[in-house]
N, C-alpha and C positions, 0 to 999 in steps of 0.2 A: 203430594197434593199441590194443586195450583195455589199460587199467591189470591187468586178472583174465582171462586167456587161460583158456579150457574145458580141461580134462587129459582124460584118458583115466578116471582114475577116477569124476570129476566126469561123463563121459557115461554109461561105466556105472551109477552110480547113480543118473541120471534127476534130477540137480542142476543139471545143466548151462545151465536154463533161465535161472539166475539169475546166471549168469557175465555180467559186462560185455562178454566179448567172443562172447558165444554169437551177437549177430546178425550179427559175421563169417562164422561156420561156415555160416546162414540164407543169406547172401548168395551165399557161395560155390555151396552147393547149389543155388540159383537157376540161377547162372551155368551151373554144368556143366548141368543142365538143359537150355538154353536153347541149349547146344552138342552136347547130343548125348548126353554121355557119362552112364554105367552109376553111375561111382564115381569118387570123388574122393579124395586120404591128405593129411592137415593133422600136420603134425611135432606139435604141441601135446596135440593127441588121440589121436592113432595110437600112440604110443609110452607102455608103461609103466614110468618113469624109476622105478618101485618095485623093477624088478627089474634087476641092474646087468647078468646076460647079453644081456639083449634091449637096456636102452640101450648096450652094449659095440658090440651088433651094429649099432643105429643109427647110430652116431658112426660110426663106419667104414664102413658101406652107404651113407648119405643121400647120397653126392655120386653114386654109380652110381645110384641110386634116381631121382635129379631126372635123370640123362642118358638114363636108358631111360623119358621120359616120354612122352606123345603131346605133353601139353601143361603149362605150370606160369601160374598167375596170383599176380600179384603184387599185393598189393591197400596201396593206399597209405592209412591212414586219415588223414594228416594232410594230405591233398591235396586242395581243398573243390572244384575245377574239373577237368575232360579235356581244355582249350580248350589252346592251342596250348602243349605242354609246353616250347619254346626260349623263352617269355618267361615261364614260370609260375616265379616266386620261390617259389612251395608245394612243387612238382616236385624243382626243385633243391636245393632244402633239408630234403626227406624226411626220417625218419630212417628209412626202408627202406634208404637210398645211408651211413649210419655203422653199421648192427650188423653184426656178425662174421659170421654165422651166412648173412646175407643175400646174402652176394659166390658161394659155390655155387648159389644160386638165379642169380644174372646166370649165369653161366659153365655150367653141367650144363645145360642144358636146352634142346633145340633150338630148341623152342618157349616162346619167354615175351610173355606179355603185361603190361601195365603196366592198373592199372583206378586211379581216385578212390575217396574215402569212399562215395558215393552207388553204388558199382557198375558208371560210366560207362567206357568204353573211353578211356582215354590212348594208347594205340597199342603197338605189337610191339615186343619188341629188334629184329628188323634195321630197323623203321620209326623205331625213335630211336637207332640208333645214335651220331651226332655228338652230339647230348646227352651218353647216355651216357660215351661218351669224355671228356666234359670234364667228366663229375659224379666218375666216378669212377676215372681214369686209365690203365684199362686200353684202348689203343690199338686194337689187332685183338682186337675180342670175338670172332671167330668163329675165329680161328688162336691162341687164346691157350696155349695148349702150347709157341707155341716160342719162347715167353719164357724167359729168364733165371731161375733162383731168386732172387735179388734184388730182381729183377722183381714177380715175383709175391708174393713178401712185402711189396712198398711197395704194392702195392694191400689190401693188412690193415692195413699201418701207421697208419692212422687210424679205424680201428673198433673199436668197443667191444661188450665183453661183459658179462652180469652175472656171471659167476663167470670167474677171471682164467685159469682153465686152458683155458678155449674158445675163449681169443686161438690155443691151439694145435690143438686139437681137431677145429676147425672148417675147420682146412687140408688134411686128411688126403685128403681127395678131390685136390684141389688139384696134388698130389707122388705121389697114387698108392703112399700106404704106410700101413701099418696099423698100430694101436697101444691097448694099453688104458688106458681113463680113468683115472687114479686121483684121484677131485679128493678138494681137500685136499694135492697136492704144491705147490700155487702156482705158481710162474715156472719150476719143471725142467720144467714139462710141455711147453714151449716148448723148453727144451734139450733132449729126450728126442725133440722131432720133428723138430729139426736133426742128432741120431745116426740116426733111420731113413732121413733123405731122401740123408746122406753113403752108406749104404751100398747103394743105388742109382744115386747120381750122381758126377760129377768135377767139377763146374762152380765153380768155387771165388770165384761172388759172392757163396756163402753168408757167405764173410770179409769181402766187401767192405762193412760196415756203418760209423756214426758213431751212438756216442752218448755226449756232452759229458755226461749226469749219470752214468756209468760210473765206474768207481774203479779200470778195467781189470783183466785174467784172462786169461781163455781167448778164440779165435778164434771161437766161437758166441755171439750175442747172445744177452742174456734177453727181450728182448722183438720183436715186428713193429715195433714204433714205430721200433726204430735203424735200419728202410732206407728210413726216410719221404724220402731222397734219392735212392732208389737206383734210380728209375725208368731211368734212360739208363745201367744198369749192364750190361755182358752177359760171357760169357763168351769169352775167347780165348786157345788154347793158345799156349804159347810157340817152337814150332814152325812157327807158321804168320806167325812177325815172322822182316823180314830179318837177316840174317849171325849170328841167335842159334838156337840148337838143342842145349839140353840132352838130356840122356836122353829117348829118344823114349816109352820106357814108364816110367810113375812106379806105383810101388808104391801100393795101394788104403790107404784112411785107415782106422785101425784104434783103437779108444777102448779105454785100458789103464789099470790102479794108477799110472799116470805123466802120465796126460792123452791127449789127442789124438794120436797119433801120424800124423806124416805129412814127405812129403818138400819140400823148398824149398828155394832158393838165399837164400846171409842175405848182406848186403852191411852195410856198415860207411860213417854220413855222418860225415865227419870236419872240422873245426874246428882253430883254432890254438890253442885252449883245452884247456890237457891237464889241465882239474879236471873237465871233462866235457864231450858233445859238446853243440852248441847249435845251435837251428834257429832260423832269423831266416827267417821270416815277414814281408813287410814292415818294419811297423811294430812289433811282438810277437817275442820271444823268449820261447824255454822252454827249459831246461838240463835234460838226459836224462844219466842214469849215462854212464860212459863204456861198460858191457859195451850196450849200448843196440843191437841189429841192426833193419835196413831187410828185410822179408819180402816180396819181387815174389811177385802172383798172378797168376793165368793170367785175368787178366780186366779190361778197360778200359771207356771210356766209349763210349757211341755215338758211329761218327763219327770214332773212332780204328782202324778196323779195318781201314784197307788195310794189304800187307805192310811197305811204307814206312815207315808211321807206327810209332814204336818203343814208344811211350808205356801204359805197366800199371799197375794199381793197386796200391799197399804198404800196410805196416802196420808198425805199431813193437813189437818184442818184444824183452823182456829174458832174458838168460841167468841163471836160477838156480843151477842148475849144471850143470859136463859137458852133456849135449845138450836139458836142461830148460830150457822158456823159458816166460816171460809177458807177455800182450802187455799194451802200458801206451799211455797218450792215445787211448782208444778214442776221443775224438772225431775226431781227425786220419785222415784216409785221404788217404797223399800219389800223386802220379802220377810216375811214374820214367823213366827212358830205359832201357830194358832194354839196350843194346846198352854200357852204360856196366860190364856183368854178364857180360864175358867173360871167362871165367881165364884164357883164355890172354892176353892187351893187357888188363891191367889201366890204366884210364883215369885220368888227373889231369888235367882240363880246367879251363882257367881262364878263359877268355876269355867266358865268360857266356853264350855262346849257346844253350843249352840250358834252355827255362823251366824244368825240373828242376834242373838244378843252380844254378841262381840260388839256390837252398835249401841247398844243398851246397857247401862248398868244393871237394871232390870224392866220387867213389862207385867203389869198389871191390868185386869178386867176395873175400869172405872165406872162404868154404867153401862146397860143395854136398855137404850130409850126407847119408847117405844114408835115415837117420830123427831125427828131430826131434822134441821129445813138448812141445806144448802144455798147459799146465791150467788145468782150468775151474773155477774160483772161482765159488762160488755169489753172490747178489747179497746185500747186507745190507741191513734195511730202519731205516736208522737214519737218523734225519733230524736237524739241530741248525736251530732255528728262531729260536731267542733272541739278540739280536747279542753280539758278539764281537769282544773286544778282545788287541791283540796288543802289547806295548809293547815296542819299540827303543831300548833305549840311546845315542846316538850323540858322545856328548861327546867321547870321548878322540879322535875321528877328527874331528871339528869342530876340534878345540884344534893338531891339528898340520894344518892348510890344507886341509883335503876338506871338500869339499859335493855335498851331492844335488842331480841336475841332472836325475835323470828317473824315472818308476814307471811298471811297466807292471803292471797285475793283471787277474786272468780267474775264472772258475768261480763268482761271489756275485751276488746277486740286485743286491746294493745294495753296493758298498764303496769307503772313502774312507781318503785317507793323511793327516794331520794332520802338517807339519814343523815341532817345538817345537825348543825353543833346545836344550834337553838332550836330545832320542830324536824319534822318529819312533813316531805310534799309527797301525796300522792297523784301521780297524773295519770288519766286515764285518754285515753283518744278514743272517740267514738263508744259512747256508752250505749249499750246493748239494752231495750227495750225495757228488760227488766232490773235496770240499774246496775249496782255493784256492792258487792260485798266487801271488806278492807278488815282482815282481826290482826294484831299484833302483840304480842305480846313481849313484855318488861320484866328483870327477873332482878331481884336484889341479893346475890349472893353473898353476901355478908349477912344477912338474918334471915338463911332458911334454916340454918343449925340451930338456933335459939327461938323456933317456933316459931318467928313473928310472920306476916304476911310476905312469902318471899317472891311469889308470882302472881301476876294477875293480867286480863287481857282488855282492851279496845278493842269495841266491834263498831267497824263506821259503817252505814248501810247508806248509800243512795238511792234513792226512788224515783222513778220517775213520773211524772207528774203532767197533767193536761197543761200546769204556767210552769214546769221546767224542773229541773233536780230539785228533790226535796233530802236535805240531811240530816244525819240523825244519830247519837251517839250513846252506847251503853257500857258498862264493864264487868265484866265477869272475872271475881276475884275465882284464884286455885290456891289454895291452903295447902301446904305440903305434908301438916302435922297433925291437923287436928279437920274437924268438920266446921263447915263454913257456919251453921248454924253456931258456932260456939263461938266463931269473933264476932257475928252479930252480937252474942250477948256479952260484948267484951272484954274478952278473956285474954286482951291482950294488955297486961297494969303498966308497964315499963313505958313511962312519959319519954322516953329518950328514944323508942322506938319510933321511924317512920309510919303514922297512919297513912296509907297509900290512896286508902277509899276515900275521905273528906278532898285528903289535896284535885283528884281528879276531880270531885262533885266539884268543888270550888271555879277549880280553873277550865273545864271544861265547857260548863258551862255556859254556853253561847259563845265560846271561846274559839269555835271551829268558823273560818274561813273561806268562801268557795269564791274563784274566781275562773271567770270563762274567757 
C-alpha cells in the first residue's frame, strides 16, 4: 500500500491524482474492468470519516458490506511476484496478513482474490487456503463462525492498527454486534466490545486470556494481544463433564456500579503455609493472599473435550469484599479437575495423580454463589524504564546461622540479586508494567534436625503504581517437622532457639530500601 491512500475528500476535489496511492485505485479499475463488473467501493475513498454518522455506519456495516460481495480483491503492494505463493517469503510476510482492518477482508467475503503490486493474479482464498492457514491461524476459513470467542480474538491478537481503538472496532463484524466509535476512549474501546459480545454470548473463553504485563482487575482483557495463546481455546459447559452438573441454568452476565456480575463456582488451592497460599510451579513459586479463590470456567483446551476428560480452565481472583472479587496474575491460566468441585465429597487427594493437583496440595468446592461481581480496573499507562534498586538488610539473620540458598524472581526485563556480607541488592532495569516478584529463601541447617523453624522465605513484590513503585514485604515460614499451625501455637520451648519470625517482623519492617 501507498504511504498517502486517496480519501474521499481528496477524490471529490479532483486531487486525487497526486495521491501516492491513487494508481491503486487505477489498477483496481483496470481489474474490475477486465472482470466484468459496473462498480467497484474502496474503504479509503468511499467513506466520509468527516462526518462521524456515516463513519458510525461504516465501522459497523463494513464486515456485512465485504459478505454481501460478488467479489473482494486484495491487492498486496509489498508482493513483487504471483509465482508460487507456498514459497514466496514476500507472500508470507505481507503486511496485508498484520493490519487489523484486513482480517474481515479474509473472513466476509465469499469471494476473495489475492493480486501482487503489478496487478498479477496470486490465486483465490479457497486456492490458498493451506497457506493462508499457516499465515494467519485461522483453521477453517470457510466455517469460521464456529470458533470459540477466544479463538477469534487470537487471530487479532497480532495485528496492528493506527489508532488503538480499531484493535476493537474492527471486530465488530466478527461477533456480530454493534457499537459506537468514540476514538479518543483508547483501550475501553476494547472493553466496551467484550460488554456487547457478553450480552449476546455465554462462552466464557472470553475469560480465558494471559497477559504477564497485567497488574490484574477485571475478567476482560484490554487488549487482543492477551489471547495470542488462545488459539486451542473453546468453550465447554460444565454439564457436559462426567459426575459434575452444577445448576443447569446460570443467570446471564450483567455489568453493574460493582463490576461484572456473574455466577461461578470459587474453590480454594490450599498449602501448609498459613501466611498465605503458595503455587509451586515447578521450579517458581508465587505467594497469593490467603482470601486468594480458584474461578473454574466453562471452557477447556482442544482435545480435552470428551465427557471423561475432567480438565477446565481457572483463573485466580481475590475477595475484596463480601461477594467483590478481583482477579490477580493475569498471566496464569491454570487447568483444574473439575470433579475435585463437588460440594457434596469435597476432595483432599494426595497421592499426585492428578497433573492438577500436582499444583495443589488439595482443591476444595468453597461456595457456589449465586452472583459474584468482578471489577474492571482500567489499564495504567505507567511505565518505569530507569533501573532499580531494592536493598535488604540481612545481618541480623546472617549473625544468628541463616543463609540464603535460593531466588527465584519474574516480571523484569533484566534482574540480578547481588549477596553482600550485610543485605542482599536486588536490581532490576526496566520494570515491566506489572512490577516484580523477588522470593528468597534462608535455610538454618543446624536446627532443621531438632524441629526448630529451619526454612522460611521473603517474598518482596513491587507494584507499580500511577506515583511510581510501590513495595511490599511478607514471609512465608516452611516448617520441616511439624505444621505451621503448631509453631504459631508455640511449640517451639527451647529459648536458645532462633525465633526467625519476630526477628524479620522486627527488622523488616519498614526496613526495605528503594533507590532509583
Amino acid at each position: 500500500m501507498g504511504q498517502e491512500r486517496s480519501t474521499f475528500h481528496s477524490m471529490q476535489g479532483g486531487d486525487c491524482i497526486n495521491d501516492e496511492g491513487f494508481a491503486q485505485i487505477e489498477g483496481c479499475c483496470a481489474q474490475a474492468a477486465r472482470d466484468g463488473w459496473m462498480y467497484i467501493w474502496i474503504d479509503s475513498c468511499c467513506i466520509d470519516k468527516s462526518r462521524s454518522a456515516e463513519l458510525s455506519e461504516a465501522i459497523n456495516s463494513t464486515f456485512k458490506w465485504y459478505q454481501n460481495s460478488r467479489v473482494c480483491y486484495a491487492y498486496l503492494g509489498d508482493v513483487e511476484s504471483s509465482l508460487d505463493p507456498s514459497r514466496s517469503a514476500d507472500f508470507k510476510s505481507s503486511n496485508w496478513f498484520t493490519r487489523g482492518w484486513t482480517l474481515q477482508e479474509l473472513l466476509g467475503p465469499k469471494t476473495l482474490v489475492f493480486f501482487d503490486r503489478n496487478w498479477n493474479l496470486i490465486g483465490s482464498k479457497e486456492d490458498l487456503q493451506v497457506d493462508l492457514r499457516k499465515i494467519t491461524g485461522v483453521l477453517n476459513i470457510d466455517n469460521w463462525r464456529s470458533a470459540s470467542i477466544a479463538q477469534k480474538l487470537s487471530w487479532a491478537s497480532q495485528r496492528i492498527t493506527t489508532k488503538i481503538e480499531d484493535l476493537a472496532y474492527n471486530l465488530l463484524g466478527r461477533f456480530d454486534v454493534n457499537m459506537s466509535p468514540l476514538y479518543g476512549e483508547g483501550k475501553k474501546a476494547f472493553i466496551r466490545l467484550q460488554f456487547e459480545i457478553l450480552a449476546v454470548s455465554d462462552d466464557e473463553t472470553i475469560f480465558a486470556w494471559r497477559d504477564a504485563s497485567e497488574m490484574g482487575g477485571g475478567l476482560l482483557a484490554h487488549s487482543p494481544a492477551a489471547f495470542c495463546d488462545s488459539a486451542d481455546s473453546i468453550s465447554r459447559p460444565f454439564h457436559t463433564i462426567q459426575k459434575w452438573n452444577p445448576n443447569s441454568i446460570r443467570r446471564p452476565y450483567l455489568m453493574t456500579n460493582k463490576g461484572l456480575k456473574l455466577e461461578l463456582p470459587l474453590a480454594t488451592p490450599f498449602t501448609d503455609c498459613s501466611c498465605g497460599y503458595v503455587k509451586h510451579l515447578a521450579h517458581e513459586s508465587l505467594a497469593y493472599p490467603s482470601d486468594t479463590k480458584l474461578a473454574p470456567l466453562q471452557c477447556c483446551y482442544e482435545g480435552n473435550t470428551n465427557s471423561g476428560n475432567p480438565y477446565v480452565l481457572a483463573v485466580y481472583l481475590i475477595r475484596n469484599r463480601g461477594n467483590e472479587f478481583t482477579r490477580i496474575d493475569p498471566g496464569c491460566l491454570e487447568t483444574i479437575d473439575i470433579r475435585q468441585l463437588d460440594r457434596r465429597q469435597p476432595s483432599h487427594r494426595k497421592d499426585g495423580t492428578s497433573p492438577c493437583l500436582d499444583k495443589f496440595s488439595a482443591l476444595r468446592i468453597e461456595e457456589h454463589m449465586d452472583n459474584i461481581f468482578v471489577r474492571q480496573r482500567q489499564p495504567m499507562d505507567v511505565e518505569i524504564c530507569e533501573p532499580y534498586d531494592i536493598w535488604i538488610e540481612t545481618k541480623e539473620l546472617t549473625g544468628v546461622g541463616f543463609s540464603m540458598t535460593s531466588e527465584w524472581l519474574s516480571n523484569t526485563r533484566q534482574t540480578n540479586v547481588v549477596k553482600l556480607q550485610d543485605g542482599i541488592r536486588v536490581r532490576a532495569n526496566q520494570l515491566q508494567p506489572n512490577g516484580m516478584t523477588a522470593i528468597m529463601t534462608f535455610t538454618h541447617f543446624n536446627r532443621i534436625d531438632r524441629g526448630y523453624m529451619g526454612i522460611y522465605a521473603l517474598v518482596l513484590n513491587v507494584t507499580i503504581t500511577q506515583r511510581g513503585p510501590l513495595i511490599s514485604m511478607m514471609e512465608v515460614p516452611v516448617h520441616q517437622k511439624q505444621r505451621i499451625v503448631e509453631y504459631e501455637q508455640e511449640s517451639f520451648n527451647d529459648g536458645k532457639a532462633p525465633h526467625a519470625k519476630p526477628l524479620l517482623k522486627r527488622h523488616y519492617a519498614g526496613g526495605i530500601v528503594a533507590r532509583s
